[in-house]
SEGUNU-388048 format. One record per residue (C-alpha): residue number from 1; x, y, z. Coordinates in steps of 0.05 Angstrom, whole numbers, m for minus. Layout:
<nodes>
<resi: NUM | x: X | y: Y | z: Z>
...
</nodes>
This chain:
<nodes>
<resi: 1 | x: 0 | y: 0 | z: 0>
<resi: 2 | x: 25 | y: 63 | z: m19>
<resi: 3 | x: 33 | y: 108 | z: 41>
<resi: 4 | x: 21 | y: 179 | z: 24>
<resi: 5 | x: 71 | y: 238 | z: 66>
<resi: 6 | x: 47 | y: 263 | z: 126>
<resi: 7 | x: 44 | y: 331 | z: 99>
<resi: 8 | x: 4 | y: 325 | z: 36>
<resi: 9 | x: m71 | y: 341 | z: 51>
<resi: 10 | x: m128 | y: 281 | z: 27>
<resi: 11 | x: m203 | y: 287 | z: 21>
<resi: 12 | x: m239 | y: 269 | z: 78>
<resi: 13 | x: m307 | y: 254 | z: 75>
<resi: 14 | x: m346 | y: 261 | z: 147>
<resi: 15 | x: m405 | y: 235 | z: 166>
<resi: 16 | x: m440 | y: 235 | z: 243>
<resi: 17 | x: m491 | y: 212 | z: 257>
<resi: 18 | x: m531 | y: 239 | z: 319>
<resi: 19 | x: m571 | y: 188 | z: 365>
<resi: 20 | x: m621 | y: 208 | z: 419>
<resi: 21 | x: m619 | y: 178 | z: 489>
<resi: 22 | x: m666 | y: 121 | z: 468>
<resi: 23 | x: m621 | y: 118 | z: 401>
<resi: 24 | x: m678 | y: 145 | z: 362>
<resi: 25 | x: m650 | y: 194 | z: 307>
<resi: 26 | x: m643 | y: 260 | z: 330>
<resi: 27 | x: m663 | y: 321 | z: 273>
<resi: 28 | x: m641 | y: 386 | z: 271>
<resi: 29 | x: m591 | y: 384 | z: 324>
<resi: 30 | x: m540 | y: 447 | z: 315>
<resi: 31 | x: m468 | y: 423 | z: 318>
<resi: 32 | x: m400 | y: 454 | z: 296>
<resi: 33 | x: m344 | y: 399 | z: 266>
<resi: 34 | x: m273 | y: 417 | z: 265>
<resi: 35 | x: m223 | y: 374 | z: 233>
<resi: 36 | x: m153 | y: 378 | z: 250>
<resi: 37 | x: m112 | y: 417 | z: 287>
<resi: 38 | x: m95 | y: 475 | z: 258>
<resi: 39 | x: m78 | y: 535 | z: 292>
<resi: 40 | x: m145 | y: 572 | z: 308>
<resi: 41 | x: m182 | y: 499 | z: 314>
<resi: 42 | x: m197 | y: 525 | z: 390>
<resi: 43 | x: m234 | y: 591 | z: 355>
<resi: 44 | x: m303 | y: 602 | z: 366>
<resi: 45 | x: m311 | y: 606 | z: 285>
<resi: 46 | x: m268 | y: 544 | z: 271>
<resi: 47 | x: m297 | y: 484 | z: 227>
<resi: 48 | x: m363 | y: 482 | z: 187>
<resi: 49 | x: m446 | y: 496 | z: 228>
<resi: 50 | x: m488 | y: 442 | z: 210>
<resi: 51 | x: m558 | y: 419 | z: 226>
<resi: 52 | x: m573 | y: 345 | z: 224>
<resi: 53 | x: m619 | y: 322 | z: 175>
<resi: 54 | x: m674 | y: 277 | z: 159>
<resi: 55 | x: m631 | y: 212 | z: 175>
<resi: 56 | x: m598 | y: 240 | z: 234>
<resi: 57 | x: m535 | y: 263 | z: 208>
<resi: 58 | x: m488 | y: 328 | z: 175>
<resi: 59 | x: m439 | y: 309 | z: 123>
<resi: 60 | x: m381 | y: 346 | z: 91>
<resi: 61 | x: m329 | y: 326 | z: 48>
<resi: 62 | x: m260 | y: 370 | z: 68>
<resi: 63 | x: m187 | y: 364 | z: 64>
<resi: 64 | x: m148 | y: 347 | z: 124>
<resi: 65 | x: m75 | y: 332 | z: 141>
<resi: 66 | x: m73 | y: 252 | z: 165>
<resi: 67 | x: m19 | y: 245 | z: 212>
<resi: 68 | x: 20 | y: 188 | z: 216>
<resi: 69 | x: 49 | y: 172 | z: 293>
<resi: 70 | x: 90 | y: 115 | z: 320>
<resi: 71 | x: 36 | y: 83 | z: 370>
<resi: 72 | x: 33 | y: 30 | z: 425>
<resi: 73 | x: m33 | y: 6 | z: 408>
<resi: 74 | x: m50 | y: m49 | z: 474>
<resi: 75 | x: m120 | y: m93 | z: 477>
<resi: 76 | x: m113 | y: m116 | z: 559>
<resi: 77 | x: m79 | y: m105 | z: 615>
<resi: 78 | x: m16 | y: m162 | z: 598>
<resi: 79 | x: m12 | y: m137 | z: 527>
<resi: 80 | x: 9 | y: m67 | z: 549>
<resi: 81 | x: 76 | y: m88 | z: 575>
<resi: 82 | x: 90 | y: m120 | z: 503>
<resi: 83 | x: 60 | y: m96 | z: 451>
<resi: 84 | x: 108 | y: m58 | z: 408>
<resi: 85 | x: 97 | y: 6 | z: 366>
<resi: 86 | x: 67 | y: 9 | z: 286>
<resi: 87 | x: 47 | y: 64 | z: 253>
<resi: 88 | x: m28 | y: 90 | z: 248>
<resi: 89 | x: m62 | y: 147 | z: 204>
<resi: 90 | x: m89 | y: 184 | z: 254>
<resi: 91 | x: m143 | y: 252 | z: 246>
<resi: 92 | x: m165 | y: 298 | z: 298>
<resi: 93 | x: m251 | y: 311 | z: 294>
<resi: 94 | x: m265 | y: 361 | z: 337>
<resi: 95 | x: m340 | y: 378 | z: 350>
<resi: 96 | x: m383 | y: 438 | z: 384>
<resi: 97 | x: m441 | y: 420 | z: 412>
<resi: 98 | x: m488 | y: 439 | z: 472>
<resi: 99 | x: m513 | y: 414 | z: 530>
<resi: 100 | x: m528 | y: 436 | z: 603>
<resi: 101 | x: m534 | y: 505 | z: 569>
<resi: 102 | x: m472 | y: 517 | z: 547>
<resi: 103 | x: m428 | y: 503 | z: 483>
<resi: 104 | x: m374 | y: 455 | z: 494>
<resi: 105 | x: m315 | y: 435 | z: 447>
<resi: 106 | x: m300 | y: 354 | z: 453>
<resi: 107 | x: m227 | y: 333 | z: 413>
<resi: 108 | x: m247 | y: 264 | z: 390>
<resi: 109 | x: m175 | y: 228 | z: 359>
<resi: 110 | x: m184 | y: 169 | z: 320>
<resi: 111 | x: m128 | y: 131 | z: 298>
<resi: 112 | x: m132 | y: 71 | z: 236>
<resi: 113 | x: m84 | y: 11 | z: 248>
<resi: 114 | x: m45 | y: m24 | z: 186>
<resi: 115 | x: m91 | y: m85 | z: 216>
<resi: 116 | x: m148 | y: m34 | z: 184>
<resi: 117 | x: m176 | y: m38 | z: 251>
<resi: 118 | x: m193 | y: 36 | z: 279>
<resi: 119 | x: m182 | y: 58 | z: 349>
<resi: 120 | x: m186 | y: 114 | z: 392>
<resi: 121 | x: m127 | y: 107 | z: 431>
<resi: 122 | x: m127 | y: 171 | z: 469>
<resi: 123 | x: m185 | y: 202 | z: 513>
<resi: 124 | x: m231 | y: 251 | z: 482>
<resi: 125 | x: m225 | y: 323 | z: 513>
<resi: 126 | x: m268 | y: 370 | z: 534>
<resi: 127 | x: m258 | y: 445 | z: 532>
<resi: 128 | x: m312 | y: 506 | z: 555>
<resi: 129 | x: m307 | y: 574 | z: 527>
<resi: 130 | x: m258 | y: 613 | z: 557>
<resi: 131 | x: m264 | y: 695 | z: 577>
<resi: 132 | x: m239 | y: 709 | z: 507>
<resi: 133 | x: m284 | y: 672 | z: 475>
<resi: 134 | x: m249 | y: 613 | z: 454>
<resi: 135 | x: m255 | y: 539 | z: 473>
<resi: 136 | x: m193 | y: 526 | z: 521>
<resi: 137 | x: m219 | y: 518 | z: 592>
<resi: 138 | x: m201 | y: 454 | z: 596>
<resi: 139 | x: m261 | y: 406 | z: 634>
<resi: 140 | x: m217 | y: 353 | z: 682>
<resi: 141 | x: m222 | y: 272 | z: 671>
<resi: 142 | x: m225 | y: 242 | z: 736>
<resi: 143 | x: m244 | y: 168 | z: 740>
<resi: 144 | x: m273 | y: 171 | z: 678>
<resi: 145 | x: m319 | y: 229 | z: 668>
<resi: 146 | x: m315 | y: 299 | z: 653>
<resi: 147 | x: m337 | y: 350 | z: 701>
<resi: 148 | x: m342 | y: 413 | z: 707>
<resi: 149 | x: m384 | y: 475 | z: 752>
<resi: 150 | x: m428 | y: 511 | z: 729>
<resi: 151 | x: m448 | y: 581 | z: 742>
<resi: 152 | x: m506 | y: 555 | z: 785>
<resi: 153 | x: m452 | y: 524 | z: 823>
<resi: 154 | x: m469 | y: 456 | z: 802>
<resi: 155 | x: m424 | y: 403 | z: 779>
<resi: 156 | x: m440 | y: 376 | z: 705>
<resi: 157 | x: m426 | y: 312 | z: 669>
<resi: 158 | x: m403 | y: 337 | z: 598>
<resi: 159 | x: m396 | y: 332 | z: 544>
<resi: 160 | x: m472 | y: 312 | z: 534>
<resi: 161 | x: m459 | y: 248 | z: 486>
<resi: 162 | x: m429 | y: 194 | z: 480>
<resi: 163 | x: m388 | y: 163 | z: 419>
<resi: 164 | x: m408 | y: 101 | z: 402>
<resi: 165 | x: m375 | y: 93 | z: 337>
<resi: 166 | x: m313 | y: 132 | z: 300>
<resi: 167 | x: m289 | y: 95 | z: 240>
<resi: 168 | x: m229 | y: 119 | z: 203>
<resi: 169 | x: m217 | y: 83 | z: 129>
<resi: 170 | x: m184 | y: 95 | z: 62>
<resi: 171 | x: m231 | y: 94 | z: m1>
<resi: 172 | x: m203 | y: 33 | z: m41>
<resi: 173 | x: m236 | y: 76 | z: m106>
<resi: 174 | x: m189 | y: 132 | z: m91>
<resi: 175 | x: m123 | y: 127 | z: m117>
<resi: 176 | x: m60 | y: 132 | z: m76>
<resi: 177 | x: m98 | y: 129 | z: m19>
<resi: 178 | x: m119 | y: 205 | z: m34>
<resi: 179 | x: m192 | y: 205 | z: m7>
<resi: 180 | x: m231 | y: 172 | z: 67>
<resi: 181 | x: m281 | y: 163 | z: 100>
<resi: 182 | x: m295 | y: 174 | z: 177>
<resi: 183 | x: m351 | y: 152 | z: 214>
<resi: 184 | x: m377 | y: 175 | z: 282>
<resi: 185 | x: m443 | y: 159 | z: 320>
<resi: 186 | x: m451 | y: 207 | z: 373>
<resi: 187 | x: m514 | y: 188 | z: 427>
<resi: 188 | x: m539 | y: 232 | z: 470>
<resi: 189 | x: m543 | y: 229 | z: 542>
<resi: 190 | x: m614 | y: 259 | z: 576>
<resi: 191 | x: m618 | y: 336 | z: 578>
<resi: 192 | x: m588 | y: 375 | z: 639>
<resi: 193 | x: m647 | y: 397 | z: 682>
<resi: 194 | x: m629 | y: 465 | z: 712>
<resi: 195 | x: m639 | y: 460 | z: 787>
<resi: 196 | x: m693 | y: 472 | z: 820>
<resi: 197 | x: m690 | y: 516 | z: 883>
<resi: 198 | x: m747 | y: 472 | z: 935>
<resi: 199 | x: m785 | y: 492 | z: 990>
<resi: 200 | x: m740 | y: 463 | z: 1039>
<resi: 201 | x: m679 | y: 501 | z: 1005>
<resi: 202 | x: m641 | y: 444 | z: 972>
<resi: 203 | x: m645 | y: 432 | z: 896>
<resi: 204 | x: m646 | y: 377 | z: 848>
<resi: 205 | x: m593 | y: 356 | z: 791>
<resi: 206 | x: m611 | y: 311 | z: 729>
<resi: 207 | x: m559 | y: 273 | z: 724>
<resi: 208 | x: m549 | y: 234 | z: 646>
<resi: 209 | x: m572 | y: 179 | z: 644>
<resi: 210 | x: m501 | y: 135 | z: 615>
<resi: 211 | x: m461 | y: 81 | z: 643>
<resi: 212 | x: m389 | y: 114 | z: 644>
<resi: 213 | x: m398 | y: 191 | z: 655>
<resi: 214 | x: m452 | y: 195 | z: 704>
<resi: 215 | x: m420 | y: 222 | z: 771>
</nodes>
């Protein structure tokens, strides 16, 4: 297989699909997608709006850089201490979305292995607007979930979604290996229920309703 430089751009053809909670398809749900990482790929404006259709999903064909990183790629706990490195093609998807109120940048990496097996090797990351307006207030990972207070004071389970699927493959109709294809499924958790000051003085917190984020 031909392996194209690092530094020459291909076609990459994106296409996320949006699930709700009960994995129905979810229409017309705003989201921003940012591939890469250039330099302003933390800017407010970065990336393409789209609106999910009909079918549940925004497409967009666009050219990207696919990097190509020496990896330790591990499938257990025993295989960690001897697997050795390969190469993967790796792209950065980055997407805006919101949820609890608020706008909030996840970095989703997805690497492809020679296997043609596609991982995601590193965590996703979260990141809030900052004062100047751009998405670099980084939300913490602790045991698992992302967290972060709000201005009501309340902690948060971010990003809102879960990815369920992220896909990263060559077309075999391109030549050279010039054009892909990613996949992502994205389902969302239950909306954030602003609290509710009670009678008694306490409040309540929906929390979202997912096996590995909810705190």
């Amino acid at each position: 297989m031909t392996q194209i430089p690092t530094t020459r751009p291909v076609t990459l053809d994106v296409q996320i699909t949006v699930l709700h909670p009960d994995k129905s398809l979810a229409v017309g749900v705003p989201l921003r997608v940012i591939l890469g990482t250039a330099a302003d790929w933390q800017s407010p404006s970065a990336g393409e709006e789209l609106v999910t259709a009909g079918d549940g999903t925004v497409q967009c064909t666009l050219p990207v850089v696919l990097s190509s990183p020496r990896r330790q790629v591990t499938t257990n706990f025993v295989t960690r201490f001897m697997a050795s490195r390969e190469t993967t093609r790796q792209v950065q998807l980055g997407i805006v979305m919101e949820y609890a109120g608020r706008s909030w940048l996840s970095a989703i990496t997805v690497d492809r292995r020679a296997n043609g097996a596609s991982v995601r090797l590193d965590p996703m990351r979260v990141y809030g607007r900052a004062s100047d307006g751009r998405f670099t207030d980084d939300v913490p990972l602790h045991d698992g979930a992302w967290r972060k207070r709000l201005p009501s004071g309340k902690m948060a389970s971010l990003p809102g979604f879960a990815v369920t699927v992220a896909t990263l493959d060559p077309d075999s109709a391109a030549p050279d290996n010039a054009a892909w294809r990613l996949r992502v499924t994205l389902q969302q958790w239950e909306p954030y229920v602003v609290p509710v000051l009670t009678a008694a003085g306490a409040d309540s917190l929906a929390k979202p309703r997912t096996t590995d984020n909810t705190p």
